[in-house]
C-alpha positions as CSV (number, residue, x, y, z in Angstrom):
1,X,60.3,-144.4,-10.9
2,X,60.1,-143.1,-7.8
3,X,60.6,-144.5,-4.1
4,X,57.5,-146.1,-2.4
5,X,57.3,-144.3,1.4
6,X,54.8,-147.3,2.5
7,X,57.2,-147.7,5.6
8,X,57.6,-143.4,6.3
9,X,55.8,-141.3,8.4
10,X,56.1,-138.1,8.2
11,X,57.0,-136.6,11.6
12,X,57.2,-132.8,11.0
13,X,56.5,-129.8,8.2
14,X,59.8,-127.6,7.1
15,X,58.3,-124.3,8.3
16,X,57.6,-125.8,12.1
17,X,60.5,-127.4,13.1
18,X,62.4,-124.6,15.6
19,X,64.7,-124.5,18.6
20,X,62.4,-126.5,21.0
21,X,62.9,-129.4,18.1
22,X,66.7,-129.9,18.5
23,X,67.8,-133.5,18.9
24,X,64.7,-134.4,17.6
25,X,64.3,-137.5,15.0
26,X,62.0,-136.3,12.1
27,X,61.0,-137.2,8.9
28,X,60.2,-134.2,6.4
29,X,58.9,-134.5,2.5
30,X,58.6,-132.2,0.3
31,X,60.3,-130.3,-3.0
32,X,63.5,-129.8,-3.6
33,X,63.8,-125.7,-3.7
34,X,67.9,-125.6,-4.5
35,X,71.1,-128.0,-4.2
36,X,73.7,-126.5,-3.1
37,X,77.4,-128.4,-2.9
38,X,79.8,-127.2,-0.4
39,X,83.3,-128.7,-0.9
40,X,82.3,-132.5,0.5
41,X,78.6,-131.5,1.8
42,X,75.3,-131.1,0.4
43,X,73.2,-128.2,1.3
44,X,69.4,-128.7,0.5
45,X,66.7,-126.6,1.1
46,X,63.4,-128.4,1.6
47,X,59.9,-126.8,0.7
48,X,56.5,-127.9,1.5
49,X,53.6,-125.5,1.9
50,X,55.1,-124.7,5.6
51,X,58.0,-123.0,4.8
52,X,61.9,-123.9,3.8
53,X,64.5,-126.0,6.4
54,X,68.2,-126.4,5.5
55,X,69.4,-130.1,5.2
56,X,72.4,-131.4,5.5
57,X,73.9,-134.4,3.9
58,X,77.8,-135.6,5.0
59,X,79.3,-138.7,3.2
60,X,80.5,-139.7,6.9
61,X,76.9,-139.9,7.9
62,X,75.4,-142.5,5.3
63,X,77.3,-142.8,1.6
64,X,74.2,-144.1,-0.1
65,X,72.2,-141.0,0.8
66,X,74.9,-138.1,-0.1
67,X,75.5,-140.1,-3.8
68,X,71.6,-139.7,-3.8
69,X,71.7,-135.6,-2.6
70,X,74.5,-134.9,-5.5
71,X,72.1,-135.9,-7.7
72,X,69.3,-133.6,-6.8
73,X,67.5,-131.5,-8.5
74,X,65.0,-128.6,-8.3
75,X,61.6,-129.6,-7.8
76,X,62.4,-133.2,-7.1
77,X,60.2,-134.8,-4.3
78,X,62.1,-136.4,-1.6
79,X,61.5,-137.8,2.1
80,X,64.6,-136.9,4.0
81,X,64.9,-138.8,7.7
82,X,67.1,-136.9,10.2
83,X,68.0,-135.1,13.4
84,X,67.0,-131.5,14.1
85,X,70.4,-129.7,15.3
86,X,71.1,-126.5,16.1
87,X,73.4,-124.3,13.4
88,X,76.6,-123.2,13.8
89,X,77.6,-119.6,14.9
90,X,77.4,-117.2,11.7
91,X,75.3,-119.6,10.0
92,X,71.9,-118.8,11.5
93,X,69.8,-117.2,8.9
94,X,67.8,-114.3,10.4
95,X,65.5,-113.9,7.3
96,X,64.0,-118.1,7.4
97,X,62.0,-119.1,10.1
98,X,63.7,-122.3,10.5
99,X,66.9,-120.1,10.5
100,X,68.3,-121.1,14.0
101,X,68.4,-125.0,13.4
102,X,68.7,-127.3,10.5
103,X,68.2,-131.2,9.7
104,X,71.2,-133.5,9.8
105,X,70.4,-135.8,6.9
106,X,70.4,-140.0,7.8
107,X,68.5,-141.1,4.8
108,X,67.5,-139.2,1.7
109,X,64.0,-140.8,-0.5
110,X,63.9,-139.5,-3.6
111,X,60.2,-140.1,-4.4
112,X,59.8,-138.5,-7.6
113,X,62.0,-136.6,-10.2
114,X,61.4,-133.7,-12.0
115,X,62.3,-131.5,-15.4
116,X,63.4,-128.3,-14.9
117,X,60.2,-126.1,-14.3
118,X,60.0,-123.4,-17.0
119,X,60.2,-120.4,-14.6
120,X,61.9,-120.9,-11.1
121,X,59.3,-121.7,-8.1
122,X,59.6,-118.6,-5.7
123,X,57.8,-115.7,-5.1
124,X,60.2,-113.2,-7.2
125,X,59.4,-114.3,-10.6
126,X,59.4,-111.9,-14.0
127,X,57.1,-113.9,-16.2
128,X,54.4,-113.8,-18.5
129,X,51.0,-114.7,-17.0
130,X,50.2,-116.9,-19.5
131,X,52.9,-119.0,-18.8
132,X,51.7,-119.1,-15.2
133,X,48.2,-120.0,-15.8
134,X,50.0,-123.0,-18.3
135,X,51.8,-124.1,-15.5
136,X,49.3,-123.2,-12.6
137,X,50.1,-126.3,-11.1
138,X,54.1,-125.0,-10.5
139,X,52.5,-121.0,-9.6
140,X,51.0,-122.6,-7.0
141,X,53.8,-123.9,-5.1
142,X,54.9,-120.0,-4.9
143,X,55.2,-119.4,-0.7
144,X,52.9,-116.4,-1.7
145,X,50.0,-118.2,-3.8
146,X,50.2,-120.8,-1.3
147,X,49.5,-118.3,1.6
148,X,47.0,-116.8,-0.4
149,X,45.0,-120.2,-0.8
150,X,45.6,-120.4,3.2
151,X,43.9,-117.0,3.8
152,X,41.2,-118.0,1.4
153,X,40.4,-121.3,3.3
154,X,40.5,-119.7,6.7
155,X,37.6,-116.8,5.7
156,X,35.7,-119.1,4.4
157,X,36.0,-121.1,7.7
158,X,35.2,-118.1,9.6
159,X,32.3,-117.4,7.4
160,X,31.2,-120.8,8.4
161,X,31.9,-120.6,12.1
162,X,30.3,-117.0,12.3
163,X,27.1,-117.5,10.3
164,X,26.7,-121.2,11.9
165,X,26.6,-119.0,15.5
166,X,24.2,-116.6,14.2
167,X,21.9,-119.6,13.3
168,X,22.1,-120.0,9.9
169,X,22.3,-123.6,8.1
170,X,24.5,-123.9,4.7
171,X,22.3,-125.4,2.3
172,X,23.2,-125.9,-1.8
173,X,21.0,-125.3,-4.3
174,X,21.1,-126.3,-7.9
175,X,24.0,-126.2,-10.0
176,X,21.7,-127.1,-13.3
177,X,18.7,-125.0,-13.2
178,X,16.3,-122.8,-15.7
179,X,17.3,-120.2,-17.9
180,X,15.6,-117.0,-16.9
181,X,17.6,-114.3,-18.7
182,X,17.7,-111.3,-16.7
183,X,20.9,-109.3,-16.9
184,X,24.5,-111.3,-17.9
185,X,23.8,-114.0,-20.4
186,X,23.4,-117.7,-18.8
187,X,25.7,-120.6,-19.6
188,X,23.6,-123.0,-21.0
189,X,24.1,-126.9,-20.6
190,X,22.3,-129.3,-23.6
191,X,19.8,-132.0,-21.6
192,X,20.8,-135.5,-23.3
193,X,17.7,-137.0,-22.1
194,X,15.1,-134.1,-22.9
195,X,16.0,-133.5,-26.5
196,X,16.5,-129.7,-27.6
197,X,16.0,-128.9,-24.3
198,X,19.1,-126.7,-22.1
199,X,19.8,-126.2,-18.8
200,X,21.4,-122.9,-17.2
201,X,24.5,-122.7,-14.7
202,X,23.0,-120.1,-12.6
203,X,24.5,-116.9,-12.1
204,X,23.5,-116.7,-8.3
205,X,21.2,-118.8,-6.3
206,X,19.1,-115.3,-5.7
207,X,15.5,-117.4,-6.6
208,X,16.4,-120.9,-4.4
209,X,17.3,-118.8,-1.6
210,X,13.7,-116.6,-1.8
211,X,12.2,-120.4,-2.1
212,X,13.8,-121.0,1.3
213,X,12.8,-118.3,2.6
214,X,9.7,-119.1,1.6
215,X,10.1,-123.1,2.9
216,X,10.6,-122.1,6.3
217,X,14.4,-122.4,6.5
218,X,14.4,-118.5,8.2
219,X,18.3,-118.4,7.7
220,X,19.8,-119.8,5.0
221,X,24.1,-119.2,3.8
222,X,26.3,-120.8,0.9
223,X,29.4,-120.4,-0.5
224,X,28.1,-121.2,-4.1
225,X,29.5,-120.8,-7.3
226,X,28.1,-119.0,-10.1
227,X,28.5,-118.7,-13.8
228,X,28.3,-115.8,-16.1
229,X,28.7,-115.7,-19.6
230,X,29.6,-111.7,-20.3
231,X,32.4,-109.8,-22.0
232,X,35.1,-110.0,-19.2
233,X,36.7,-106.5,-18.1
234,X,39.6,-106.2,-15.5
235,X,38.8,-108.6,-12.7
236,X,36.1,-110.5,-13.9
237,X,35.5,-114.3,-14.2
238,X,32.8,-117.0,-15.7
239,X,33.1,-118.6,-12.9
240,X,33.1,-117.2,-9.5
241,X,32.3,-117.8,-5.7
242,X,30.5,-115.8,-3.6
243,X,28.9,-115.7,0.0
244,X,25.7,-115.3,0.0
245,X,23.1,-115.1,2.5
246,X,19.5,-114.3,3.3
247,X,17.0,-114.1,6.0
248,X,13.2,-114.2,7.3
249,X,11.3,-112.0,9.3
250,X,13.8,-108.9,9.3
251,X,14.7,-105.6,8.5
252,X,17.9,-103.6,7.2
253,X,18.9,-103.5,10.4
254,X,18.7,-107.3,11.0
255,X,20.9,-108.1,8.3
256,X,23.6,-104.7,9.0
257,X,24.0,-106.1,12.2
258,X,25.0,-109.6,10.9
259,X,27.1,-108.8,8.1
260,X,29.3,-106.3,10.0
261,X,30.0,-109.0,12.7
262,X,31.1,-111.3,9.9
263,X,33.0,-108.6,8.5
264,X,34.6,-108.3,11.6
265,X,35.3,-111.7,12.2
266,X,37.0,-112.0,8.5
267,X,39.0,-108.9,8.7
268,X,40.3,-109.7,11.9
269,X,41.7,-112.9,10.3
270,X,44.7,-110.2,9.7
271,X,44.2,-108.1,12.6
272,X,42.1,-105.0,10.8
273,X,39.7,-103.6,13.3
274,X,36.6,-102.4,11.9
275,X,33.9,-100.2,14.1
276,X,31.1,-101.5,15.8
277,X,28.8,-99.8,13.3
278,X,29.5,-99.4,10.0
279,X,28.1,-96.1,9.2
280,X,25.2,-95.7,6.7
281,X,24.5,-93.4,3.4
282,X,22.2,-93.1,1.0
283,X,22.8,-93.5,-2.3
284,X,21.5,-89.7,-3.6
285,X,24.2,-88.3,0.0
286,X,26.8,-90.8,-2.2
287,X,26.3,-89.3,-5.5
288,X,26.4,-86.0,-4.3
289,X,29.3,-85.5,-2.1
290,X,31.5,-88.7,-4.0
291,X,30.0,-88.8,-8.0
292,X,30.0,-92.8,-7.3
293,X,27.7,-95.1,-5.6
294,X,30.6,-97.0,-4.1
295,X,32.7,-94.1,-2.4
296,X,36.4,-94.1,-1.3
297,X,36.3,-92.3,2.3
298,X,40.3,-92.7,2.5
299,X,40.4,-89.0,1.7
300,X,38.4,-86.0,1.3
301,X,38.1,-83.9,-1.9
302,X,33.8,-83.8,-1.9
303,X,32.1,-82.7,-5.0
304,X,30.6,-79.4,-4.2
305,X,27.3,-78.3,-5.9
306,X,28.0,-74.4,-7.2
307,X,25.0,-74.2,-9.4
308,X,22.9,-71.6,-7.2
309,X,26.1,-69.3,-7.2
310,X,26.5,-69.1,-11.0
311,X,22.9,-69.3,-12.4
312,X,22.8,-66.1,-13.8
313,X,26.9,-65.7,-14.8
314,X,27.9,-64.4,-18.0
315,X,29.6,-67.3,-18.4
316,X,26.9,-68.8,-20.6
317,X,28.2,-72.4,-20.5
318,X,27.5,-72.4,-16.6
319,X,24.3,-70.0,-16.5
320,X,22.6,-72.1,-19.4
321,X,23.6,-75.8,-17.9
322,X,21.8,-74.4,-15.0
323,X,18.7,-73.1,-16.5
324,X,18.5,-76.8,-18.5
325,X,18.7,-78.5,-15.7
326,X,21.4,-79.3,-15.4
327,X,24.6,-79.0,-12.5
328,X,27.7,-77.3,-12.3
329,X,29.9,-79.0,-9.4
330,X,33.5,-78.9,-8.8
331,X,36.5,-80.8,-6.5
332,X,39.4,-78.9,-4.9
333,X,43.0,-80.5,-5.7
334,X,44.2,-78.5,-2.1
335,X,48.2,-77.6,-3.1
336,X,47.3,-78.2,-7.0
337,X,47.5,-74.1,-7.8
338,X,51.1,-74.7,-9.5
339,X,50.1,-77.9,-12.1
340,X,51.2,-77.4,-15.1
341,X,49.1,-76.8,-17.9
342,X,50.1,-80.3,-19.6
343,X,48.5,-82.0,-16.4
344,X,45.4,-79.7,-16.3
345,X,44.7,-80.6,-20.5
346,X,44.8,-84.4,-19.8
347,X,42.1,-83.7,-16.6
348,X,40.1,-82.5,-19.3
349,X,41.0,-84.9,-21.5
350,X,39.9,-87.4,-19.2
351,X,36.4,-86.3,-18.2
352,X,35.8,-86.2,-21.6
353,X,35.9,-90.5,-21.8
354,X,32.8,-89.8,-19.1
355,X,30.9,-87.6,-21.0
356,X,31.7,-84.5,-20.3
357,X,31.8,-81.7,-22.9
358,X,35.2,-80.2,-20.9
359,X,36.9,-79.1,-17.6
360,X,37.1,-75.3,-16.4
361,X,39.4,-74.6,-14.0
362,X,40.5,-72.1,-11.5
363,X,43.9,-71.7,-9.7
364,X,44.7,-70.0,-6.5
365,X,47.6,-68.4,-6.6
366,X,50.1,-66.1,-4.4
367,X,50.0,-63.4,-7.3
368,X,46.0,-63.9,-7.6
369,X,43.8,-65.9,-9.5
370,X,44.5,-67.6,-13.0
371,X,41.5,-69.0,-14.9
372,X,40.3,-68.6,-18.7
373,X,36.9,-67.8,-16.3
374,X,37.9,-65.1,-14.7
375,X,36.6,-62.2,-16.7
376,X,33.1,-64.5,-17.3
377,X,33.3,-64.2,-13.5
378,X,31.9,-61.0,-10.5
379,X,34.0,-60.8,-7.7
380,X,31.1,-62.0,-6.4
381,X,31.4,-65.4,-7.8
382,X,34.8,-65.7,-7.2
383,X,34.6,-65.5,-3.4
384,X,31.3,-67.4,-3.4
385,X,33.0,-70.4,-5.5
386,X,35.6,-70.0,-3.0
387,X,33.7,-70.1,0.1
388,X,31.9,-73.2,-1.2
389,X,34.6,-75.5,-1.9
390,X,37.0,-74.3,0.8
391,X,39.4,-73.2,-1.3
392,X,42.6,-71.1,-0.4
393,X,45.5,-69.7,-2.2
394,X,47.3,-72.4,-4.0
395,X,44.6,-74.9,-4.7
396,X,43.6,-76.0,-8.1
397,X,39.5,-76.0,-8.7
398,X,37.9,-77.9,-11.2
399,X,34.6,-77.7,-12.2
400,X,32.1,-79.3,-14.7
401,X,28.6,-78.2,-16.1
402,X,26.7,-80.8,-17.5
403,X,23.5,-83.2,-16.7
404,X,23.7,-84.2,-13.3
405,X,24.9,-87.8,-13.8
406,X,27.8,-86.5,-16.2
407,X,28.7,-84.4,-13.8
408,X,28.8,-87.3,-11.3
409,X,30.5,-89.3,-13.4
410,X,33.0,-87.2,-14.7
411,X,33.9,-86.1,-11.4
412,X,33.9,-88.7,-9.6
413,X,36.3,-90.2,-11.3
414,X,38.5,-87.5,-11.7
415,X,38.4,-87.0,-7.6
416,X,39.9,-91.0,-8.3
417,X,42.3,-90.1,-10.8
418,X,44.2,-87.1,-9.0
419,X,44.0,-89.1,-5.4
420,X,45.6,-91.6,-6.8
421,X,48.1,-89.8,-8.8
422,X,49.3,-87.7,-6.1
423,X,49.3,-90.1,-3.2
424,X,46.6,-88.9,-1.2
425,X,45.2,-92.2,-0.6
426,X,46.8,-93.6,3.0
427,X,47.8,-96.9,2.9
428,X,46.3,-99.5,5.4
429,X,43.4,-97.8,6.2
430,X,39.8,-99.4,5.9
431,X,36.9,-97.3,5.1
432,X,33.6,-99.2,5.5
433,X,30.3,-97.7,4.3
434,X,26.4,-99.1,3.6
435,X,25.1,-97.7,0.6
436,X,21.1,-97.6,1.4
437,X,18.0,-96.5,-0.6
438,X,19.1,-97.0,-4.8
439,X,16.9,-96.3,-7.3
440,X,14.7,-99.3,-8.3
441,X,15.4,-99.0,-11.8
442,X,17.0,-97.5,-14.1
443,X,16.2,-96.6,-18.2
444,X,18.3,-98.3,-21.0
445,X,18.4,-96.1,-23.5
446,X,19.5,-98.9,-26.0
447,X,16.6,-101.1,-24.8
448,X,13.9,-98.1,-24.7
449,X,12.8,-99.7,-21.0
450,X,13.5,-99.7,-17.6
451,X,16.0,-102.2,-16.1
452,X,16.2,-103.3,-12.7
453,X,19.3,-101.2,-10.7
454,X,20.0,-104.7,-8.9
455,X,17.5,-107.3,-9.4
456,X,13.3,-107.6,-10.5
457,X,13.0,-109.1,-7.1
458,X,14.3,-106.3,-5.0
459,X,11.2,-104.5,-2.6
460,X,10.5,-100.8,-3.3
461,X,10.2,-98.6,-0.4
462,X,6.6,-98.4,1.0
463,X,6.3,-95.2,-0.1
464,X,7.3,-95.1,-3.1
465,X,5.1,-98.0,-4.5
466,X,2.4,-95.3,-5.9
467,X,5.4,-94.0,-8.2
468,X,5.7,-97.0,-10.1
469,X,3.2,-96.5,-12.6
470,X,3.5,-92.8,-12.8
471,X,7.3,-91.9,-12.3
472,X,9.0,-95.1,-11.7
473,X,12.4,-93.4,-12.0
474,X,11.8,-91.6,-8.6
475,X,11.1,-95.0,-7.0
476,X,13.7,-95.8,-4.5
477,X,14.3,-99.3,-3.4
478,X,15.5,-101.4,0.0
479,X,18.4,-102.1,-1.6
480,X,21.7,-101.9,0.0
481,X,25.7,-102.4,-0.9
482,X,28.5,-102.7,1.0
483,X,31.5,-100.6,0.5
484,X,35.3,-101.2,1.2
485,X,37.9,-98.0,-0.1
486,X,35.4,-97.6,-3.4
487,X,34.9,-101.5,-3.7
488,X,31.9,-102.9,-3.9
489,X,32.3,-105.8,-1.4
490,X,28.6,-107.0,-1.7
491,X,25.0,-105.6,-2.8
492,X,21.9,-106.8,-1.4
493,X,18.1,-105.9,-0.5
494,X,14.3,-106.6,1.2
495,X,12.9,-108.4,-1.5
496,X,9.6,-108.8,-2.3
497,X,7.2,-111.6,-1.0
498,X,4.2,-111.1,-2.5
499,X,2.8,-111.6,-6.2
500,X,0.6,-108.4,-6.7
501,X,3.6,-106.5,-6.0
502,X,6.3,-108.7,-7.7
503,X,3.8,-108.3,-10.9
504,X,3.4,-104.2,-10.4
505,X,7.5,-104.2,-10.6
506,X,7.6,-107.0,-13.5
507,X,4.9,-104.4,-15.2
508,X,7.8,-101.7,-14.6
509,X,10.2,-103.5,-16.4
510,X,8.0,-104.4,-19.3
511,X,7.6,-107.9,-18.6
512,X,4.2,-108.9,-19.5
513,X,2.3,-111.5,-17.2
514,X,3.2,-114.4,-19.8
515,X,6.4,-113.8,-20.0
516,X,6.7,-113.4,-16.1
517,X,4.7,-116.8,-15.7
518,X,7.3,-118.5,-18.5
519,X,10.2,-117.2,-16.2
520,X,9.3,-116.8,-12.8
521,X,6.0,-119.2,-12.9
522,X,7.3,-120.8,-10.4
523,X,8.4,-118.2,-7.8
524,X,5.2,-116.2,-7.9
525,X,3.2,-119.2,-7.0
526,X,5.5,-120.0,-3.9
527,X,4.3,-116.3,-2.9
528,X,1.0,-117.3,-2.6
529,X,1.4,-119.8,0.0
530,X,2.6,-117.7,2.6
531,X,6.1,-115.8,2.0
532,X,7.3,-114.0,5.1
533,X,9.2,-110.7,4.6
534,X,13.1,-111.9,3.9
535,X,16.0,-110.1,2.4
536,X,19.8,-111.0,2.2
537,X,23.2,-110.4,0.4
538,X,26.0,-111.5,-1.5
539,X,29.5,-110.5,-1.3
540,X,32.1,-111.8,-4.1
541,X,34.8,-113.8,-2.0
542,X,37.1,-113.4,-4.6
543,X,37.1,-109.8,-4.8
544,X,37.1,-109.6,-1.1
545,X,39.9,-111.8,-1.1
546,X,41.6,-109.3,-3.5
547,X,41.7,-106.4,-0.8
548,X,42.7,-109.2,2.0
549,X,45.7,-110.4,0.5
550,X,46.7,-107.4,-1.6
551,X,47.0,-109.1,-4.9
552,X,47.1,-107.0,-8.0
553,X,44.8,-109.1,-10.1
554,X,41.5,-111.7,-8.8
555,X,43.3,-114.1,-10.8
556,X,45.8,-114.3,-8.0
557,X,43.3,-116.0,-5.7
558,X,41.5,-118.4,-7.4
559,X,43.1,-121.7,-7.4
560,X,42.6,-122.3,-11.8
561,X,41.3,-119.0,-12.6
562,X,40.2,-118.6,-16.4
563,X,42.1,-115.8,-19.1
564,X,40.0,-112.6,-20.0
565,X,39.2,-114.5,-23.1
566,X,37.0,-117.0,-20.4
567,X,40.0,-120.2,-21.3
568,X,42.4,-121.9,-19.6
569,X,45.5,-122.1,-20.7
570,X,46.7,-125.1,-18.8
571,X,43.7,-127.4,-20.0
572,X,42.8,-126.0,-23.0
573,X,38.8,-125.4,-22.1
574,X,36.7,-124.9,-23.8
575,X,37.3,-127.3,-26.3
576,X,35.8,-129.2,-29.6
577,X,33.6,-132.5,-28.6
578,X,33.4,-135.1,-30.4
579,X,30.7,-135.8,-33.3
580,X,29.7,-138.8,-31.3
581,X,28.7,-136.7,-28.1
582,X,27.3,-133.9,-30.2
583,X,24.9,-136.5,-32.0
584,X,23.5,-137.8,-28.4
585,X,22.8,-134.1,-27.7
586,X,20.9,-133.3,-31.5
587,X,23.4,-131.1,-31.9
588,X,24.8,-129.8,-34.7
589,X,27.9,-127.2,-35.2
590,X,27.7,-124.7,-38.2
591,X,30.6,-122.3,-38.2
């Protein structure tokens, strides 16, 4: 059992004591990161979430204390009380911060033992991730998850600070609140007290915050967690946080102006300046030049459209797409003339996962062209293909013909693919960009409807509105996203704040006015009380605290993050309940 430190006070943390401490009296706890016995003294290096300090214990100093330090181990939690001196010459350790001084150990605590953790606490460990989400509570002692949690704390600070300036007031809304499936499945929580009844966790808090909007609250923000129960990919949790935000009586502009001032204020948190003005595209300019909605800008390598140069080739594959409608675009890979054939066979192989019936290819050589296209090909064609992507003797072009949002697809992520590759992408570099004017919806082919390309509460633009009923897949929306180096950092929009025109788009989406009254009942009688014009965002925080801290994986910063499976290895959830519990629900399990 462990020492009681009733009488201590701790004076100091390891990482702050320096030069300007020396002859100073502290008292430090903390964890015991190694023991080290040097022929008749103890060495001990002592961790809290401030960083490491060398102590020192000498049996000439206090007997009872050094017997104590001898029997140290890793991990064990100790209170040490000391003196701050300065170290010897060709001690000083260059690579600690507290490497110029260390503690002179008077009387060692030891307030807690500890068994030997099952990977060593420090930030070069080689272990399964399993293992680390078991023992979450030991990762996190790491120097780097616990500067991680730091960095997350202080943006969401500075999210507070900023967006309390700009006159916004944090306000929660419900955690248990109504089902109304629209898009990721809801988690749904069994009422105890209403019989066969269920709550929802909510995935965002996109209709309380309209509500407020629609209460008068004019500028609303929340750091609220939301819950999604969907098939989880690469960086995805049920659980996660985000920022969100939203606002009365303003325009794109309004809310541009506000975000990239937070963004500012957060991204200087590690000293990345971003412009003034984030510059603005549309979504159609995006697809166009990047094949993506979310664009990396690091480097250049722009789809170009080719179609009107080879509408009438021989080369029926091109000339055909074209006449169907279709596109045939290509990217230049500028010094890629000399790949190998291997390379060029898994580029096609790999716009083939997109859709994309194949890859044709030209290459730029000293000795002249080399392409299976070139006898489909006029001289003509050549030097217009040429002159349109800006090619020169030894690049490598690639080009697909297909439907336009294959093509896009395909290539888009091909542009990724070779960037990546090949290094082209700079390191350190932070390419903002606002994504403006999506598409309001979208057609599911396995649904036979339209979907919503955000949300069903997202505002068309004015003059589109007549579209809806006759070609709602032209009608473009006030929707807007964020864009960090081909992240989506956070999507928003204008939403709409009236009911004829909430119905009209509910109408699109083949929600019938029962259905819409079952769901949204509530929302659409709000709007007729008076609703003034409002639109907002959310941004994850955990994805943007990805790209801040340069963590491989969004696991990395969340505190008890959840396996793609959606469980947790270190407390076992979700679990079995008991009959008991499931008989006060009227539940019963059939598996």
């Amino acid at each position: 059992m462990g020492e009681s430190i009733a009488e201590l006070s701790r004076t100091h943390h390891c990482g702050e004591l320096s030069l300007a401490n020396i002859d100073e009296s502290v008292v430090l706890m903390g964890w015991v990161q190694r023991r080290r016995d040097h022929g008749g003294v103890i060495f001990i290096d002592l961790r809290d979430r401030s960083g490491l300090v060398q102590v020192v214990f000498n049996p000439d100093i206090d007997e009872e204390s050094f017997v104590r330090a001898d029997s140290l181990r890793s991990e064990y939690v100790i209170a040490v009380e000391g003196k701050v001196e300065k170290r010897p010459e060709g001690n000083v350790n260059p690579e600690l911060a507290t490497g110029e001084i260390e503690v002179r150990g008077v009387k060692l605590h030891i307030l807690d033992e500890a068994k030997t953790p099952p990977f060593h606490i420090s930030d070069e460990i080689d272990v399964n991730e399993d293992l680390r989400l078991k023992y979450r509570y030991l990762d996190l002692r790491r120097p780097r998850m616990q500067r991680i949690m730091e960095l997350r704390h202080k943006v969401m600070k500075a999210t507070r600070d900023y967006l309390s300036e700009e006159g916004f007031w944090e306000i929660e809304t419900p955690i248990l609140t109504k089902s109304t499936p629209e898009g990721a499945r809801d988690y749904l929580v069994p009422s105890r007290v209403n019989p066969g009844c269920f709550y929802a966790l909510p995935q965002s808090p996109q209709l309380f915050k309209q509500l407020l909007m629609a209460s008068g609250m004019e500028r609303y923000f929340q750091i609220a967690r939301c819950f999604r129960d969907e098939d989880l990919r690469a960086n995805r949790q049920p659980e996660f946080t985000q920022i969100d935000i939203e606002m009365s009586f303003v325009s794109e502009k309004d809310i541009f102006r506000v975000v990239d001032g937070l963004m500012r204020r957060i991204f200087g948190l590690r000293g990345i300046e971003i412009p003034e003005e984030i510059p603005v595209m549309t979504y159609r300019e995006a697809m166009d030049k990047y094949g993506s909605d979310k664009p990396d800008l690091r480097f250049g390598m722009e789809l170009k459209d080719i179609s009107g140069i080879v509408k009438d080739s021989e080369f029926k594959v091109f000339s055909n797409t074209v006449s169907n409608g279709g596109l045939v675009k290509g990217i230049n890979f500028k010094g890629g003339a000399d790949s190998p054939r291997s390379k060029i066979d898994g580029y096609t192989d790999y716009v083939k996962i997109f859709k994309a019936k194949g890859l044709a290819w030209m290459a730029l050589k000293e000795d002249g062209l080399k392409s299976p296209l070139a006898k489909f090909l006029s001289e003509a064609e050549i030097e217009g293909i040429k002159e349109a992507m800006g090619a020169e003797n030894g690049d490598l072009l690639l080009l697909v013909a297909d439907k336009p949002a294959v093509v896009a697809d395909s290539l888009g992520n091909l542009r990724l693919k070779i960037a990546r590759e090949e290094g082209l992408i700079p390191e350190n570099k932070y390419e903002f960009l606002w994504v403006t004017d999506f598409p309001l919806l979208e057609y599911d082919e396995e649904e036979g409807r339209y979907v919503a390309k955000h949300h069903p509460f997202t505002s068309p633009l004015a003059e589109d509105i007549p579209l809806l009923e006759t070609e709602p897949e032209k009608v473009r929306s006030r929707a807007y996203d964020l864009v960090l180096n081909g992240e989506e950092l956070g999507g928003g929009s204008i939403r709409i704040n009236n009911r004829e025109l909430q119905q009209k788009v509910f109408k699109a989406l083949n929600i019938d006015e029962a259905e819409a009254e079952e769901k949204f009942g509530f929302l659409l009688e709000a709007f007729e009380y008076g609703t003034p014009p409002h639109g907002g965002i959310a941004f994850g925080l955990d994805r943007l605290m990805m790209i801040l801290s340069g963590a491989d994986s969004i696991r990395d910063v969340i505190a008890f993050p959840k396996t793609q499976k959606a469980t947790s290895p270190m407390t076992k959830a979700p679990s079995k309940v008991s009959e008991k519990q499931l008989r006060e629900l009227n539940i019963r399990v059939d598996l």
